[in-house]
C-alpha positions in Angstrom: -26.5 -69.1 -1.7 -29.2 -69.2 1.0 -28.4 -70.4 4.1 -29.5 -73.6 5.1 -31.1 -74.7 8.8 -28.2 -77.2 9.9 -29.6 -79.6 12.8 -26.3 -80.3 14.7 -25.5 -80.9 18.8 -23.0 -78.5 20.1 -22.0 -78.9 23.6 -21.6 -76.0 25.9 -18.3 -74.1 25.0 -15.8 -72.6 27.3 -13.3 -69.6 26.6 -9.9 -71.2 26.9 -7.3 -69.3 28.4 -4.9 -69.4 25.7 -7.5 -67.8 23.5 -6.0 -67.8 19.7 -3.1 -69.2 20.7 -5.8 -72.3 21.6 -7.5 -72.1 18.4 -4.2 -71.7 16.7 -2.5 -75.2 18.9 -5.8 -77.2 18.1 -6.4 -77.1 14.5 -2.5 -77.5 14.5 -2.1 -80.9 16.0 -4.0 -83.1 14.0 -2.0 -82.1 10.7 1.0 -80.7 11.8 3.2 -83.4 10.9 2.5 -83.5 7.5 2.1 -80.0 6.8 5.7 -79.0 8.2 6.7 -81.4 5.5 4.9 -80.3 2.5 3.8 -76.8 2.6 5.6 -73.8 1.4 4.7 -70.4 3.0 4.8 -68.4 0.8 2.0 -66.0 0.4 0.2 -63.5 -2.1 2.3 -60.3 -2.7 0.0 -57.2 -0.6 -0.4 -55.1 -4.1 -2.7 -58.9 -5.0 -5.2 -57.9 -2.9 -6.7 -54.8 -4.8 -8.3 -57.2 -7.0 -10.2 -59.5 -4.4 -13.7 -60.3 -5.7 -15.6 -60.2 -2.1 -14.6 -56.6 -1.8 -15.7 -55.1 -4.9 -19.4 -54.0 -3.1 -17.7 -52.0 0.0 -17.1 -48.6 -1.4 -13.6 -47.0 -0.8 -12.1 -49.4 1.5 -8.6 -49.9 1.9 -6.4 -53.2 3.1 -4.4 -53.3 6.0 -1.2 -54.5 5.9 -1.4 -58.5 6.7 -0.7 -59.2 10.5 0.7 -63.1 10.7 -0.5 -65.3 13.6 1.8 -67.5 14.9 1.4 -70.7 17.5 4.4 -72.3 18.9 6.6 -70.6 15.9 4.3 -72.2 13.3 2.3 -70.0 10.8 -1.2 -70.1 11.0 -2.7 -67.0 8.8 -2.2 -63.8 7.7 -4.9 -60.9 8.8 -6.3 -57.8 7.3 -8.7 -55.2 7.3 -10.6 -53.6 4.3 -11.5 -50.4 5.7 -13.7 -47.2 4.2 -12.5 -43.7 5.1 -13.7 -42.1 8.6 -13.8 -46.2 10.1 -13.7 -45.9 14.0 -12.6 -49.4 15.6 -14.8 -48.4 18.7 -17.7 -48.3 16.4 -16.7 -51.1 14.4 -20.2 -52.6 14.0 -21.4 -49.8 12.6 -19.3 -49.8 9.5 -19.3 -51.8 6.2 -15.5 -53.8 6.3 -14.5 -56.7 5.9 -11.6 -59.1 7.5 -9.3 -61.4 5.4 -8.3 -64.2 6.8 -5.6 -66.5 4.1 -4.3 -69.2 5.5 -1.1 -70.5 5.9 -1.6 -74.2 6.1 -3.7 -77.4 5.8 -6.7 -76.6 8.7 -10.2 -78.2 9.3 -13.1 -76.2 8.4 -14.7 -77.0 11.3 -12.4 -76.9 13.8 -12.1 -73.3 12.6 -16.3 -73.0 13.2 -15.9 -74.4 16.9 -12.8 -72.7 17.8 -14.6 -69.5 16.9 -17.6 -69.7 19.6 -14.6 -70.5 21.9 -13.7 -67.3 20.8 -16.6 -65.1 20.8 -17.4 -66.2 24.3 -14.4 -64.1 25.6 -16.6 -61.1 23.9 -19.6 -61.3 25.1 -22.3 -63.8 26.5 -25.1 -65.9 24.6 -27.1 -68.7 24.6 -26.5 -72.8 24.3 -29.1 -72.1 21.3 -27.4 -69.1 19.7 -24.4 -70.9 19.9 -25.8 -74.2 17.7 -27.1 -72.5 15.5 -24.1 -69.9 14.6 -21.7 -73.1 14.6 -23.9 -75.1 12.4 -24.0 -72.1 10.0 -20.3 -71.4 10.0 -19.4 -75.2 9.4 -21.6 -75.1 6.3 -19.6 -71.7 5.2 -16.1 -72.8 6.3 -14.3 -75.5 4.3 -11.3 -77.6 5.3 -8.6 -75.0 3.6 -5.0 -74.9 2.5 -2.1 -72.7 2.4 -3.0 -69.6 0.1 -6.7 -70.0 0.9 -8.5 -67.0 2.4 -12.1 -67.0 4.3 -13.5 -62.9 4.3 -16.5 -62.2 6.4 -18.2 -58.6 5.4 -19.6 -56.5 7.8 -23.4 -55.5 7.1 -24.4 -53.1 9.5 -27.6 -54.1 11.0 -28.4 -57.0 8.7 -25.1 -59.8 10.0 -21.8 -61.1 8.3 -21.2 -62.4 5.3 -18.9 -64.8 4.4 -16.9 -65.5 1.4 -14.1 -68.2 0.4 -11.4 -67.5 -1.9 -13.8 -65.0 -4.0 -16.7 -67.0 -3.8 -19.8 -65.7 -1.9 -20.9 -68.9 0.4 -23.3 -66.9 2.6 -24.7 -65.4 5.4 -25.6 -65.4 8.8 -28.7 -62.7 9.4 -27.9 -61.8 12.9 -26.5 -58.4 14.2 -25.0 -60.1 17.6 -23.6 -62.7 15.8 -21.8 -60.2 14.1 -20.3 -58.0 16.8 -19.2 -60.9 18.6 -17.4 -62.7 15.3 -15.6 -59.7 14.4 -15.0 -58.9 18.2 -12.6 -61.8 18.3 -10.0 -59.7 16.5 -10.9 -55.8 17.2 -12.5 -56.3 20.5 -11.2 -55.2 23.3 -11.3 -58.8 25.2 -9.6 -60.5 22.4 -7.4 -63.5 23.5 -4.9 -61.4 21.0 -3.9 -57.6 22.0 -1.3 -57.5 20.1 -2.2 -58.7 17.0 -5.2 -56.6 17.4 -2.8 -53.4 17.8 -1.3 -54.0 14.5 -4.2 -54.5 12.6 -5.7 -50.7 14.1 -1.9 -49.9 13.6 -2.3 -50.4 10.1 -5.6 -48.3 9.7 -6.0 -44.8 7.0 -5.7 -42.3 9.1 
């Protein structure tokens, strides 16, 4: 799929304090109520994962187990790395992997898209324009998903990310920066999220 210009108005965006936890509580509160109600957590057995489609072109890597995140006791998504042999989390840019996101509930594609640049402003700085255009791109990528639905973005070393949804390739976004600061909002340093970030480099091949 080749990525498509998207002419949209994003106004300036602010880290919030509460980091995930903030991206977690606001796409959360607009379907809460009815998700509590109908949704069943349950989730893909680990040994499924082997045979995910968007992984099949990153030679030798390895899942993670899933790290869960979790706002106000409610169950947003699980996490994981696919990681090749010899993958150094200071270096991460430099590596082809790829992070698994399957979600736990009923959440708005783009909500997810805003929340991010929230996000990625805690790792580093960019501009008003930067910032439109990576949001536009990432609401085109990101639907509105449901529990059992998983969004991967793939690592490509000097070329961007590339973003797939439940085994389908939807595109991707030809930018370096944009990259480093995406994936920065779970193995950064600065992430809103230490601990979750711990586990997932906890669960690394030696």
């Amino acid at each position: 799929m080749r990525m498509h210009r998207v002419q949209t108005t994003l106004s300036k965006a602010h880290p919030h304090p509460w980091g995930l936890q903030a991206l977690g509580c606001a796409l959360l509160l607009g379907a809460l109520s009815a998700a509590v109600r109908a949704q069943d957590t349950t989730v893909i057995s680990p040994n499924a994962a082997y045979s995910r489609p968007e992984v099949t072109g990153l030679s030798g890597v390895v899942p993670t187990a899933p790290v869960r995140l979790r706002v106000w006791g409610f169950e947003v998504y699980d996490a994981r790395l696919w990681t090749p042999v010899g993958f150094r989390h200071g270096q991460y840019i430099q590596f082809p992997f790829a992070l698994e996101l399957q979600y736990l509930r009923k959440l708005e594609g783009a909500a997810i898209a805003n929340r991010s640049i929230d996000e990625m402003r805690r790792v580093g700085s960019f501009t008003d324009a930067q910032a439109q255009s990576w949001a536009g791109a990432m609401r085109e990528f990101f639907p509105d998903v449901r529990q059992g639905e998983r969004i991967t973005g793939i690592n490509l070393p000097g070329v961007g990310a590339e973003f797939w949804v439940n085994g389908r390739r939807a595109g991707v976004v030809k930018d370096p920066t944009f990259a480093r600061l995406f994936f920065g909002i779970w193995l950064d340093e600065r992430t809103s999220e230490p601990k979750m970030r711990a586990q997932l480099l906890q669960g690394l091949q030696p």
